[in-house]
N, C-alpha and C positions, 0 to 999 in steps of 0.2 A: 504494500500500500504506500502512497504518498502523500506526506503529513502536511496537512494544509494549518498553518500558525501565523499567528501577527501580534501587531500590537496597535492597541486604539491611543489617541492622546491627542491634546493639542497645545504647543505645535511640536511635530516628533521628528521633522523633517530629518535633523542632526544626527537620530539616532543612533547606535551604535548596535543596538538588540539585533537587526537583520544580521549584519556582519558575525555578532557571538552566535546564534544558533543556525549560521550556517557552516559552523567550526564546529560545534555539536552535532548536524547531520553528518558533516562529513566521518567525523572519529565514531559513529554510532554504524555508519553504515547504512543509512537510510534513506529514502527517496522523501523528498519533500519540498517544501519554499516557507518563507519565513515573509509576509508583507506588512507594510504600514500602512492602518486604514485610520488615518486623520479624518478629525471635523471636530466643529466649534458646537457648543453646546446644542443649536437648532438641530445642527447636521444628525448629531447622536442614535436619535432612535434608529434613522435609516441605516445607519452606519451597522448599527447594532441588527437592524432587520436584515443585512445585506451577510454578516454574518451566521444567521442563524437559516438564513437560504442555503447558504455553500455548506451547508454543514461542517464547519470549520474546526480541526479537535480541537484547536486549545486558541486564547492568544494573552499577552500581558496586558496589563491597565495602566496606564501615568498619569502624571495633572493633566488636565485637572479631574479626573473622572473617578478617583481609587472609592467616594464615598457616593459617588453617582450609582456607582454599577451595580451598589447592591439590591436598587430597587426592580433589578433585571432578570437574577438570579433564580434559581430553583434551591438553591443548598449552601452553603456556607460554612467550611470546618471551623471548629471552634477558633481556634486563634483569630483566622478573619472575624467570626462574629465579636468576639471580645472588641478585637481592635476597632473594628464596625469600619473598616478600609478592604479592600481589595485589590491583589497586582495582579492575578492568575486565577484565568478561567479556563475548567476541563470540562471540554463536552463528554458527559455519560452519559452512552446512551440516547443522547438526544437532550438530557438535563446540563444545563451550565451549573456546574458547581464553582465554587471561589474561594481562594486562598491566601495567604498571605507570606511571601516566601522571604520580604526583607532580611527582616529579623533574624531567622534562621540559616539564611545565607550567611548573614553580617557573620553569624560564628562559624559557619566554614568557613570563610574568608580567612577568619583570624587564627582558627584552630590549626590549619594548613600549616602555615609556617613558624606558632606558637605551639605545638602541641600539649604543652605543659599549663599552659596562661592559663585559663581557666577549671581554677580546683576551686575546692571549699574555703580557704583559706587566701582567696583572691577577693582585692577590693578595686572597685571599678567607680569612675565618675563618668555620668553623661552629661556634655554638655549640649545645652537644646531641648526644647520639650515637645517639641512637633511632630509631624506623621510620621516620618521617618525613627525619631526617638524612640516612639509609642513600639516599635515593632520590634527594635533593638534592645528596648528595655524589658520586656517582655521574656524575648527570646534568652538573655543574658540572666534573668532571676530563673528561667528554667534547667537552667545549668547548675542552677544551686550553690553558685560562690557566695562570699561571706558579704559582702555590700555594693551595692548600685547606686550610690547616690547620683542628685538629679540636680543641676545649675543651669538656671536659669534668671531670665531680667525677670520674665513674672512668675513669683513660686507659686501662685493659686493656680496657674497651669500643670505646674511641676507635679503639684499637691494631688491631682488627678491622676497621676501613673499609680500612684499609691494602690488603686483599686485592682491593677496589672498585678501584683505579686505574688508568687507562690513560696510554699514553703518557710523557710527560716530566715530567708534573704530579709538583709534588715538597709533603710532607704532613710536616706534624709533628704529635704529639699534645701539648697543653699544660693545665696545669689554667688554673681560671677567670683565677686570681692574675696570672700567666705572661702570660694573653690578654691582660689588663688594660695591663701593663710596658708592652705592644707594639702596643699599638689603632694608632699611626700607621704603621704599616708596610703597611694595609691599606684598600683600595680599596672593599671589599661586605663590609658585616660582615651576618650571616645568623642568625639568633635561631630556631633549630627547636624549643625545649622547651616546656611549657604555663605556665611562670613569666608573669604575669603578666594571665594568662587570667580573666577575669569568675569567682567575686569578689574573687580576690585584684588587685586592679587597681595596687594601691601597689609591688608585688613586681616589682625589676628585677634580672636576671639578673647582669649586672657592669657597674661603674661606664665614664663614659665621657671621665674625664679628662684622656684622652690620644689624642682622636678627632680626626683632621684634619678641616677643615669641608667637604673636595669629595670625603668618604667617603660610601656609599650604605649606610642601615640600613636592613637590611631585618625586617620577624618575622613570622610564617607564623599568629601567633596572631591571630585576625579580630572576639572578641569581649573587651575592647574594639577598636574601629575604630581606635584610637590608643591605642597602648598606652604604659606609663611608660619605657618603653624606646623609643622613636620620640618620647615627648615629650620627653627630654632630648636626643635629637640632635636634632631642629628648633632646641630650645633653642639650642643650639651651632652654632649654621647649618649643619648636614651637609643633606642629600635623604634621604629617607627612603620607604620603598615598604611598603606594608600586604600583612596576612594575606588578606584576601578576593580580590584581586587573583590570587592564588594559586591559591586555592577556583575561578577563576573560568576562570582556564587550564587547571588538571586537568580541568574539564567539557569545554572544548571539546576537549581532543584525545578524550577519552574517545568525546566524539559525534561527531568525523569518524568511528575506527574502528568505529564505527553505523552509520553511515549514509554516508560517503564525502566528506561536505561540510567543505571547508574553510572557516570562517567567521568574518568579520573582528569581533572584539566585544568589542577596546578601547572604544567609545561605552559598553558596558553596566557598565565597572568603575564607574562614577559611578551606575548606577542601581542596581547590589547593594548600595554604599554608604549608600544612601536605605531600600534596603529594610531593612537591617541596623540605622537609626537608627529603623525603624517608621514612616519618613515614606510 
């Protein structure tokens, strides 16, 4: 068979998702196409009827639509329903069901080349409280390390993840300042906002003067490749883990629940890389 996938959003012109799961058809061995079905909110339902014509198995969601699509849906796994966001729709059957793959990509991403980072005895800060956050902080108290706290300019947002926790995982909300006091207390400091994002590239989220050097920076933001917030902790010898890495883990789980394939494609975070520099 040949797998027919995309991705809805606006605007996705940029994207990068055709390109990654056509690296996944090809190492999978499978027949397929991967397309962009753009439109502006009007456009939507048709967009959405035009997929459910083709009987399309799967495709992803982006801005602005992750909290649109669920009024679309047949099914919802928990996480998506918690989160009440959607990235990834699998046709069953003829039922669009929807998932949430951020999250749990964000910690393959990281477990990849940390496999140690996250134990019981790891403390983690998020900075950012937004959709994004929502999905990584979720996914990171399922793991069950020892703290997740959350910094942010407004903590009565922060205050809301609160309701995301499982387990023993214990949570403060702090502003930026506060985060700042306390950077050495922390093992995976986690950068979820758009600060720093092409073209503001000079713009760093908080200072890192008080960063231990065998702390993990990580930030979800992928253009630039190296952001001013990753190039101040290299500065300071910390490790530090990029945004595309990310991008690159939410694809594949996206494409197992596609197509069933589990598929190993740390080799390719270096060739997204490439792609990202235009090389």
């Amino acid at each position: 068979m040949a797998y027919k996938l995309g991705l809805i959003g606006h605007p996705i012109g940029h994207s990068l998702s055709p390109w990654i799961h056509d690296q996944f058809l090809d190492l999978a061995r499978l027949d397929g196409e991967y397309k962009l079905y753009e439109g502006d909110h009007q456009a939507l339902p048709n967009v959405l009827k035009h997929l459910k014509e083709k009987a399309v198995d799967g495709f992803n969601v982006t801005v602005p639509y992750k909290q649109v699509i669920v009024d679309y849906l047949d099914e919802m796994n928990e996480d998506a329903r918690i989160l009440g966001a959607v990235n990834t729709v699998v046709n069953e059957g003829g039922k669009w069901k929807g998932y949430s793959t951020d999250g749990e990509g964000y910690v393959r991403s990281i477990v990849e080349p940390f496999p140690n980072l996250l134990k019981n005895q790891t403390s983690v800060l998020l900075l950012g409280a937004g959709g994004a956050a929502r999905g990584i902080y979720r996914a990171l108290v399922q793991q069950q390390v020892k703290t997740v706290d959350i910094a942010n300019r407004s903590k009565d947002k922060a205050e809301a993840f609160l309701s995301l926790r499982t387990g023993e995982v214990k949570t403060s909300v702090l502003s930026y300042h506060e985060a700042e006091a306390q950077l050495s207390e922390y093992d995976l400091i986690v950068q979820t906002t758009s600060v720093g994002m092409k073209p503001n590239v000079e713009d760093q989220i908080i200072q890192l003067d008080n960063l231990r050097n065998d702390t993990v920076v990580s930030d979800i933001v992928y253009q630039p490749i190296t952001t001013s917030l990753l190039e101040d902790a290299k500065q300071r010898g910390a490790k530090i883990h990029h945004g595309h890495a990310m991008l690159l883990y939410q694809g594949q789980l996206a494409f197992e629940k596609w197509t069933n394939k589990n598929l190993d494609v740390a080799h390719l975070v270096d060739r997204l890389e490439n792609k990202l520099r235009g090389e």
